[in-house]
C-alpha positions as CSV (number, residue, x, y, z in Angstrom):
1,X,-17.5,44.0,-75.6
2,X,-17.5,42.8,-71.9
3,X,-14.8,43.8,-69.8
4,X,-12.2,41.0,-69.8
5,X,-11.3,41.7,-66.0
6,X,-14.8,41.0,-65.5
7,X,-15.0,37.8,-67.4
8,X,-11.5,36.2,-68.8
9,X,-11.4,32.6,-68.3
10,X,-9.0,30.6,-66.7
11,X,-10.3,27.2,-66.7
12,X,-10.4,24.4,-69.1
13,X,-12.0,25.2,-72.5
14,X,-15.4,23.8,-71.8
15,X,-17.5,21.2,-72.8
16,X,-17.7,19.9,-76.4
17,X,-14.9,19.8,-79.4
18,X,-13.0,23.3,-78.8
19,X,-10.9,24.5,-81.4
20,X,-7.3,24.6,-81.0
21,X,-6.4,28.1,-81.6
22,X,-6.4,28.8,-78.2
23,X,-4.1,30.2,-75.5
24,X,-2.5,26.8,-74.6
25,X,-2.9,25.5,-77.7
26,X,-0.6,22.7,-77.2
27,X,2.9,22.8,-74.5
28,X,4.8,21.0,-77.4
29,X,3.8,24.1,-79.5
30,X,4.5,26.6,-76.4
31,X,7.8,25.4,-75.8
32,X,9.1,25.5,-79.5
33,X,7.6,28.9,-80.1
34,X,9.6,30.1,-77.0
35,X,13.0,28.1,-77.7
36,X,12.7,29.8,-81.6
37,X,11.9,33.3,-80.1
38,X,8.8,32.9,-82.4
39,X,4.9,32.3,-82.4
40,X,3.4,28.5,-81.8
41,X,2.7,27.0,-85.3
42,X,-0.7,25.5,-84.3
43,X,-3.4,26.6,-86.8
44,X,-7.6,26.9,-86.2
45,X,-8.0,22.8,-86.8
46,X,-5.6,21.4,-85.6
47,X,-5.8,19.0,-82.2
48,X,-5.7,20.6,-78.3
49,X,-3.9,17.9,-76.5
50,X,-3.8,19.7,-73.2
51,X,-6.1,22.3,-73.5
52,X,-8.0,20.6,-70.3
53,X,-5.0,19.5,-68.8
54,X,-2.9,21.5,-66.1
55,X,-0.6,22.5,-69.0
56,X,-2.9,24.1,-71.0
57,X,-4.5,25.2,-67.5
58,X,-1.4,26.9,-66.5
59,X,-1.1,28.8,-69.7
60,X,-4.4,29.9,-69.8
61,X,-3.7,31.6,-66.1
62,X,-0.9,33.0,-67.3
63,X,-2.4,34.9,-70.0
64,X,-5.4,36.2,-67.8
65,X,-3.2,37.4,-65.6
66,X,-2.0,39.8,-68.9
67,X,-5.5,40.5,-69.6
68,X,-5.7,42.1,-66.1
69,X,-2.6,44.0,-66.6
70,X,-2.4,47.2,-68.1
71,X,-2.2,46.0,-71.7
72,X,0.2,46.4,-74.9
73,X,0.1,49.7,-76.3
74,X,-0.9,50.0,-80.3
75,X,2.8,51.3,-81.3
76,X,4.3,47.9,-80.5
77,X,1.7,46.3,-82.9
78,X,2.4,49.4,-85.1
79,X,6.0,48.7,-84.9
80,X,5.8,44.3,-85.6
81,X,7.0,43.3,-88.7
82,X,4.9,40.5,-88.1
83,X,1.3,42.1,-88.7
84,X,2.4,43.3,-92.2
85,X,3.7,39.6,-93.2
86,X,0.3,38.0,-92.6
87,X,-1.2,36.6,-95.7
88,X,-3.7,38.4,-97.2
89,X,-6.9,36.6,-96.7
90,X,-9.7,36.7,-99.7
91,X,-13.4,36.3,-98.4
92,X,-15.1,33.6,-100.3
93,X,-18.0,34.9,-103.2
94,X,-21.7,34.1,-101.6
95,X,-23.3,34.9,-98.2
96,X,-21.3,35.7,-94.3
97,X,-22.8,34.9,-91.6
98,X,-21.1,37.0,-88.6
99,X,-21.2,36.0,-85.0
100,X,-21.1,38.7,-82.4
101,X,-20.7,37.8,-78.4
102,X,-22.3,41.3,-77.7
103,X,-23.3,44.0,-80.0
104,X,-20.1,45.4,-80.5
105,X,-17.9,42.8,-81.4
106,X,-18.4,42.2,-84.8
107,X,-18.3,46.1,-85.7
108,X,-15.2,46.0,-83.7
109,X,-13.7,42.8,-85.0
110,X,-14.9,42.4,-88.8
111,X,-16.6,45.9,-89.3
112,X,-14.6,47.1,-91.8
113,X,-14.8,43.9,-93.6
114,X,-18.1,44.3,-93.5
115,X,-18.5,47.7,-94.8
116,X,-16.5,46.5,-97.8
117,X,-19.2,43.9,-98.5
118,X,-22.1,46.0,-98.2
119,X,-20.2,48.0,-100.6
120,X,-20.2,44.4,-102.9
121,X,-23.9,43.7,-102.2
122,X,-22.5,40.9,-100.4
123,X,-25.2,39.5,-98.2
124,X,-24.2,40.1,-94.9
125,X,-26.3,38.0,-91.5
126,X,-25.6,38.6,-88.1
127,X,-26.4,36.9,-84.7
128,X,-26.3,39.0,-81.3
129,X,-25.8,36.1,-78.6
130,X,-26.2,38.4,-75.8
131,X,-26.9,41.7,-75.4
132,X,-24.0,43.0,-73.1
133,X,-26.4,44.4,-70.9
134,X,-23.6,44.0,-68.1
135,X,-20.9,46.0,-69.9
136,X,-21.4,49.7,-68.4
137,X,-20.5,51.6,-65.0
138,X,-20.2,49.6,-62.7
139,X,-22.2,50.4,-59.2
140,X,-20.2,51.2,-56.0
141,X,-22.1,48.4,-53.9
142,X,-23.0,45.7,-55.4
143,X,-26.3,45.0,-57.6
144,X,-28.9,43.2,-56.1
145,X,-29.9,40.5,-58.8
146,X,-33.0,38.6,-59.8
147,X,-33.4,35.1,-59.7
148,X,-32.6,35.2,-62.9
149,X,-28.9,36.5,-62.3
150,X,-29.8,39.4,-63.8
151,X,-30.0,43.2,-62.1
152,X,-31.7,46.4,-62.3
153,X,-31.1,48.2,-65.1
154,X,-30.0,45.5,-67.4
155,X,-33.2,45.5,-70.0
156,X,-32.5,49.7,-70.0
157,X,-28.8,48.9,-71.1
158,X,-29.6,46.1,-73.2
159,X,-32.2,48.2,-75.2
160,X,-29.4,50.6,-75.4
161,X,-27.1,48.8,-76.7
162,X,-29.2,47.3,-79.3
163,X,-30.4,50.8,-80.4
164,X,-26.5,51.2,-80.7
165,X,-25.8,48.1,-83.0
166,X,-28.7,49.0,-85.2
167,X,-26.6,52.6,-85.9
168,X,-23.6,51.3,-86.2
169,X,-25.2,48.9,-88.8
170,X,-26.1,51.7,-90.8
171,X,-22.6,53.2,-90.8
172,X,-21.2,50.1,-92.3
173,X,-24.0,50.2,-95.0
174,X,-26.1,47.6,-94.0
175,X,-29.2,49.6,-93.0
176,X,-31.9,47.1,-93.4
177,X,-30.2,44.0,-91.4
178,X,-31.6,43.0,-88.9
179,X,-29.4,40.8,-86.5
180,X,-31.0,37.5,-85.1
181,X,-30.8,38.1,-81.1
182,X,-30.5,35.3,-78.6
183,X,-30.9,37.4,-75.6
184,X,-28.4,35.3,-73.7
185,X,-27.6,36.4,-70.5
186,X,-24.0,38.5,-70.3
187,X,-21.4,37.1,-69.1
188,X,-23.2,33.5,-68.9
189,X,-22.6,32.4,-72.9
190,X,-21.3,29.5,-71.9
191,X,-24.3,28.2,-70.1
192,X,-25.9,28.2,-73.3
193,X,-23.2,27.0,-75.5
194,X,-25.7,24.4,-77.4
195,X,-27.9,26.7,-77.9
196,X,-26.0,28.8,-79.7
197,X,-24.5,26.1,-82.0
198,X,-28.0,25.0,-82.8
199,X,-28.8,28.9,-83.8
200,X,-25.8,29.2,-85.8
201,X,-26.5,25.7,-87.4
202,X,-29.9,27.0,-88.3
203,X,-28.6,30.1,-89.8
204,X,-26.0,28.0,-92.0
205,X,-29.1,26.4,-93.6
206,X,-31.3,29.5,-93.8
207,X,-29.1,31.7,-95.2
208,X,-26.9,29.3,-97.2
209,X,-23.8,31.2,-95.5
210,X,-20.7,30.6,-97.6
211,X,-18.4,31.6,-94.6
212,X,-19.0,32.0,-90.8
213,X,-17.2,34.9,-88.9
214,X,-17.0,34.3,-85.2
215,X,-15.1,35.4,-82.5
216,X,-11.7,33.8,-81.5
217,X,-11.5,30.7,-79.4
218,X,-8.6,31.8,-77.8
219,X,-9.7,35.7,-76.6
220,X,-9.3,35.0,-72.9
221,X,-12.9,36.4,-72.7
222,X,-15.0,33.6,-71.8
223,X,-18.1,35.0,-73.6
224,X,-16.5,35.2,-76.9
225,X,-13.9,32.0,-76.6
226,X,-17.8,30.3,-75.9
227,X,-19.7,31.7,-78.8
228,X,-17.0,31.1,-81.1
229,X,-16.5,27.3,-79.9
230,X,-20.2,26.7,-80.4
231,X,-20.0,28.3,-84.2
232,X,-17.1,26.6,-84.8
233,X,-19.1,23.4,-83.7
234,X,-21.7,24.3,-86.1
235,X,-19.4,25.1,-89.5
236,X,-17.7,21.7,-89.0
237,X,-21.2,19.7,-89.0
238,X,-22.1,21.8,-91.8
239,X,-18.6,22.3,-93.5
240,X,-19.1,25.5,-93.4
241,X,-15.1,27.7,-93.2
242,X,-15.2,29.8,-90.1
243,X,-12.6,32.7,-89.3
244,X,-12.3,33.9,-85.8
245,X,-11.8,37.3,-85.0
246,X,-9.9,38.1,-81.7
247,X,-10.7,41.4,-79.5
248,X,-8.9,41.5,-76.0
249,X,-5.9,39.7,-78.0
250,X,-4.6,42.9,-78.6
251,X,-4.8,43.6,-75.1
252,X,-2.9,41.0,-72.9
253,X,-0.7,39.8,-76.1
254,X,2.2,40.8,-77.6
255,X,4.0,40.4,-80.6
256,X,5.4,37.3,-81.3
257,X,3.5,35.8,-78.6
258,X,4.2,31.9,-78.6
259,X,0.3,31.5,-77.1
260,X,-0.8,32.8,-80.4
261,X,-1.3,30.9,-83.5
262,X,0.2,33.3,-85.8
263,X,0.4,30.6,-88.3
264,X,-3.2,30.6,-89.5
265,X,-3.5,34.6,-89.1
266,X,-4.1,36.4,-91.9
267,X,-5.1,40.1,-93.1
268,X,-8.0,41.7,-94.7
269,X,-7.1,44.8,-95.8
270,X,-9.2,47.8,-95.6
271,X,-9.7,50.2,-97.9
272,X,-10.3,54.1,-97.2
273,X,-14.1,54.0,-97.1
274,X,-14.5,50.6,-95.6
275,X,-11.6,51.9,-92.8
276,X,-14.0,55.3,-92.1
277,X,-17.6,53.6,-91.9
278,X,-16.2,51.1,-89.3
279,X,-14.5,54.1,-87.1
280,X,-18.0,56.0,-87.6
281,X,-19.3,52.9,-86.4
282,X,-17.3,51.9,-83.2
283,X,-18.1,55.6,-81.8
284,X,-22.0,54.8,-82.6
285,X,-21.3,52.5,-79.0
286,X,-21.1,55.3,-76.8
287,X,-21.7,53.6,-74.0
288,X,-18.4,51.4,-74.4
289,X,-16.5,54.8,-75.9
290,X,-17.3,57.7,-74.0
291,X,-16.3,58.0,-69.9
292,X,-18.6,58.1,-67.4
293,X,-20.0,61.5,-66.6
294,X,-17.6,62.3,-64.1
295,X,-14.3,60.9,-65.3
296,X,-12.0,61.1,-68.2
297,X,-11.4,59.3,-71.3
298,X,-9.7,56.6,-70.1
299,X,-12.8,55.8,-67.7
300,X,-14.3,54.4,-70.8
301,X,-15.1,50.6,-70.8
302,X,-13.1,51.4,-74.6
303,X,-10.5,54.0,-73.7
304,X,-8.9,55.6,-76.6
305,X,-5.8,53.1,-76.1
306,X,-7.8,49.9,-76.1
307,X,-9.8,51.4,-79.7
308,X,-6.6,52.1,-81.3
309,X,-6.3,48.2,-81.9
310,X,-9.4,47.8,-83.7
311,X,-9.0,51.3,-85.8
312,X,-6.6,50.2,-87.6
313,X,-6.3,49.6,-91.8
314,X,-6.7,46.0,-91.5
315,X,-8.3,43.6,-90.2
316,X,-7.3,40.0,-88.6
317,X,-8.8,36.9,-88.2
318,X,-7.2,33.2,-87.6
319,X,-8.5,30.1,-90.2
């Protein structure tokens, strides 16, 4: 998972039908979640009527200036009332297909969920749209790049990470997947936003997915807020359900967060085994969880406070 200060979006929501879970979601929405003291009712499908206008603009800064800040600690989410009364959300019998930004998402997302199906013998795909070959120390003067935009040391970190992935896999129980990889460059999903939908598309058909698991639309992480538009894209052309897993959510949010369409959150519980292959998994990305060398923990690109989100019993995803 890219760092957010490194790439959070603050524009429009980019080309193509975007799904309206987002952070502006609607200013209708906005302003009645604020007046009730309560979370925007706008669900995963419903319609975006500013989310390219300065409304939906203005929102969208205003949450990325959270996602810079220093972040909502776990014992407020602990604390919410509001994460326990989520429905509980039941996945559908047949094949997932799971859509990962960079390697770690998914594990840190929907891994315990997906421990639980290998578990099932559910069959389990994954795509890797890029592979967060960016997301690692970052140099003290600037990296001189290659006309391709990308810099030394990025296939090194990229092999890395994949090497990573491919444990974690095995922690969750799915040791012979192999994850379709895109190769896309970090930080630049966007640019190749139909590419990806045609990939996930493709996928839909191959595997004869039953449910698509992307991440959320809304994540103030441009990366992820374009790889889940672009599945979300695909799973409405092939009516396909898609849930959407958020990640720096947990960071810049809060609870009760009007921006936040609590409405069509719901839960997936995690039971003990499930809950301890996915923590034996997030530490298999070492590079995102460990400090540099010469610094503490909290030097980590995934300090301990930042884990302590996705470590928990339960998952969440928005429908």
């Amino acid at each position: 998972m890219t760092d957010a200060a490194e790439h959070s979006t603050t524009g429009t929501a980019g080309a193509g039908a975007a799904p309206p879970g987002g952070v502006g979601a609607t200013a209708r929405s906005l302003a009645a979640g604020r007046a009730a003291g309560g979370p925007a009712a706008t669900g995963l499908r419903e319609t975006a009527d500013v989310a390219a206008g300065a409304e939906g603009t203005a929102c969208r800064r205003a949450a990325a200036y959270d996602a810079d800040a220093e972040g909502t600690p776990e014992s407020r989410w602990a604390a919410w009332d509001g994460l326990g009364a989520l429905p509980r959300a039941l996945v559908p019998p047949g094949p997932v297909l799971v859509v990962a930004a960079h390697p770690d998402d998914a594990v840190l997302g929907f891994g315990g969920t997906m421990a639980a199906l290998a578990a099932s013998h559910t069959p389990v795909h994954l795509l890797s749209v890029s592979d967060g070959e960016r997301s690692g120390p970052r140099p003290a003067r600037p990296a001189v790049r290659r006309p391709d935009g990308r810099r030394p040391g990025d296939r090194r970190s990229a092999e890395l990470r994949r090497t990573e992935l491919a444990s974690a896999l095995g922690e969750l129980g799915h040791h012979g997947l192999r994850p379709a990889r895109l190769a896309v460059p970090d930080t630049a999903v966007d640019h190749y936003e139909d590419r990806v939908r045609e990939t996930v598309a493709g996928l839909l058909r191959e595997t004869g997915a039953r449910l698509c698991v992307a991440p959320w639309t809304g994540d103030l992480h441009g990366d992820h807020e374009a790889a889940g538009r672009a599945a979300f894209a695909a799973c409405t052309e092939a009516r396909v359900p898609v849930w959407c897993y958020p990640l720096w959510l947990w960071h810049w949010s809060f609870p009760g967060d009007p921006r936040v369409p609590w409405g069509s959150a719901a839960r997936l519980p995690l039971d003990d085994d499930s809950a301890a292959a996915k923590r034996r998994a997030v530490r298999r990305f070492a590079s995102q969880t460990e400090p540099a060398a010469d610094g503490d923990q909290d030097t980590a690109i995934l300090p301990p406070a930042e884990l302590a989100h996705h470590l928990r019993g339960f998952e969440v995803v928005f429908r």
